[in-house]
C-alpha positions as CSV (number, residue, x, y, z in Angstrom):
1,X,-75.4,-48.9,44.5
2,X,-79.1,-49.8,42.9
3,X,-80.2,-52.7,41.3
4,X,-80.4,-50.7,38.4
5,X,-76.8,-49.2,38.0
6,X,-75.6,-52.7,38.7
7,X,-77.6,-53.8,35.9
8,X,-76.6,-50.8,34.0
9,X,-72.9,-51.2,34.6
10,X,-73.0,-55.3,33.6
11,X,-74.9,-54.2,30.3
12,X,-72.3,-51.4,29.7
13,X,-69.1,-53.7,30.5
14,X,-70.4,-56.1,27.9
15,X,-70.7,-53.9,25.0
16,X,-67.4,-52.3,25.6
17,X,-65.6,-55.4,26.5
18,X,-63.1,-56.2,23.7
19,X,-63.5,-59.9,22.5
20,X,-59.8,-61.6,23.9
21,X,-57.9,-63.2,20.6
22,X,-56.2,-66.5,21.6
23,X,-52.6,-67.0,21.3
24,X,-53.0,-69.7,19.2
25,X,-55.0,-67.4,16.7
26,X,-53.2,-64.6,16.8
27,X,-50.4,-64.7,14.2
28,X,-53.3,-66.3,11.5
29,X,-54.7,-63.1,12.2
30,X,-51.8,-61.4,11.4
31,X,-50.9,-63.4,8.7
32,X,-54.4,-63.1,7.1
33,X,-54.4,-59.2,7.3
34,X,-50.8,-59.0,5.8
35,X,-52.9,-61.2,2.9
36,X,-55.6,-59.0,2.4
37,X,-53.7,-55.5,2.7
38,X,-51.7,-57.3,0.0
39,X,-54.7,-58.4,-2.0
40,X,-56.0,-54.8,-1.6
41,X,-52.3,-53.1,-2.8
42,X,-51.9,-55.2,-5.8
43,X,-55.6,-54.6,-6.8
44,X,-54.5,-50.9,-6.8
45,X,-51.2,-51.4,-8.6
46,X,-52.9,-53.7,-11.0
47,X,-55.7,-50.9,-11.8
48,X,-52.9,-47.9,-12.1
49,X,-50.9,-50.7,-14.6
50,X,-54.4,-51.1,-17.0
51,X,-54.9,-47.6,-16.8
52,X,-51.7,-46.7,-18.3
53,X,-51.2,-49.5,-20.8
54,X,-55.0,-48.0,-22.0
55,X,-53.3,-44.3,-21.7
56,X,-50.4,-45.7,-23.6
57,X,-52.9,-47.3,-26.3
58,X,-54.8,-44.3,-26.9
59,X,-52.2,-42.4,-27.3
60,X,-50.7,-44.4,-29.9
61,X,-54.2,-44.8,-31.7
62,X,-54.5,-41.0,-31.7
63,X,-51.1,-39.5,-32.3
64,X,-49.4,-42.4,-34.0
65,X,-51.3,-42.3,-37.4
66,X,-50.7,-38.6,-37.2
67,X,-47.4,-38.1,-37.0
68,X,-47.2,-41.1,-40.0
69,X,-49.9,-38.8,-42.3
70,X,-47.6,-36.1,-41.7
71,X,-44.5,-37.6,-42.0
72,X,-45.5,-39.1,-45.4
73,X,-47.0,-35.8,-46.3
74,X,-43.7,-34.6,-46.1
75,X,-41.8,-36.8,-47.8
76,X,-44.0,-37.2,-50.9
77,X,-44.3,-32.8,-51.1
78,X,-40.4,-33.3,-51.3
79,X,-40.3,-35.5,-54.0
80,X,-43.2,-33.9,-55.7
81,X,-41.2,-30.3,-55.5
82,X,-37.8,-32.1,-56.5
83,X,-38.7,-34.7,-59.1
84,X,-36.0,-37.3,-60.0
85,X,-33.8,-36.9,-62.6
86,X,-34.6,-37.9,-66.3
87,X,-32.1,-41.3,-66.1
88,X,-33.6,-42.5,-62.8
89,X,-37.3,-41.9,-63.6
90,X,-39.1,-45.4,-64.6
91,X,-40.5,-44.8,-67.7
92,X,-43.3,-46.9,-69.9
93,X,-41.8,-48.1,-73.0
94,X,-45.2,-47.4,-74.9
95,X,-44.4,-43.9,-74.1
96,X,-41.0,-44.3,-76.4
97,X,-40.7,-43.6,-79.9
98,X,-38.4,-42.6,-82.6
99,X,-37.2,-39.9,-85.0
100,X,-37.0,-39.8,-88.5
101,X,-33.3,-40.3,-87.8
102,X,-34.3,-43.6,-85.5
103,X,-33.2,-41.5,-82.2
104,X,-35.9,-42.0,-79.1
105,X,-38.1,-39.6,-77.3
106,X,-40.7,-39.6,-75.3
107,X,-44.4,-37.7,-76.2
């Protein structure tokens, strides 16, 4: 073999060699990976959580005050179409007055 592909194959054996972990280092390793993936997952769940609290909140800004306009809508065109009775209604007691015979009405 030449010089060269000698130098060529020592060259080529250190870029391709994989660095050896110790024993001792190997479950920190491990241990620090398990950390990180579980960083990185509850980074994720964290952002899918704040994205649907803000889903939630807009939502409820939106449709909430909605669905109150419309339910008061409704309940104040019922009353408006079926007025109370005569002896529940609150009436001013300016408003009274009296007959010749001393009997109330109202103007």
């Amino acid at each position: 073999m030449s010089r060269a592909q000698e130098q060529f194959n020592r060259m080529n054996e250190r870029l391709t060699a994989r660095p050896q972990i110790s024993a001792k280092l190997a479950p920190f390793l491990v241990l620090f990976e398990m950390l990180w993936l579980g960083v990185i997952f509850s980074l994720i769940i964290a952002g899918l959580l704040t994205g649907l609290f803000a889903f939630i909140l807009l939502v409820g800004g939106l449709v909430v005050p909605f669905l109150l306009i419309r339910y008061f809508k409704r309940k104040f065109d019922r009353a408006a179409a079926h007025p109370a009775p005569a002896s529940e209604q609150i009436i001013d007691h300016d408003q009274i007055k009296t007959d010749k015979d001393g009997s109330p009405f109202i103007d």
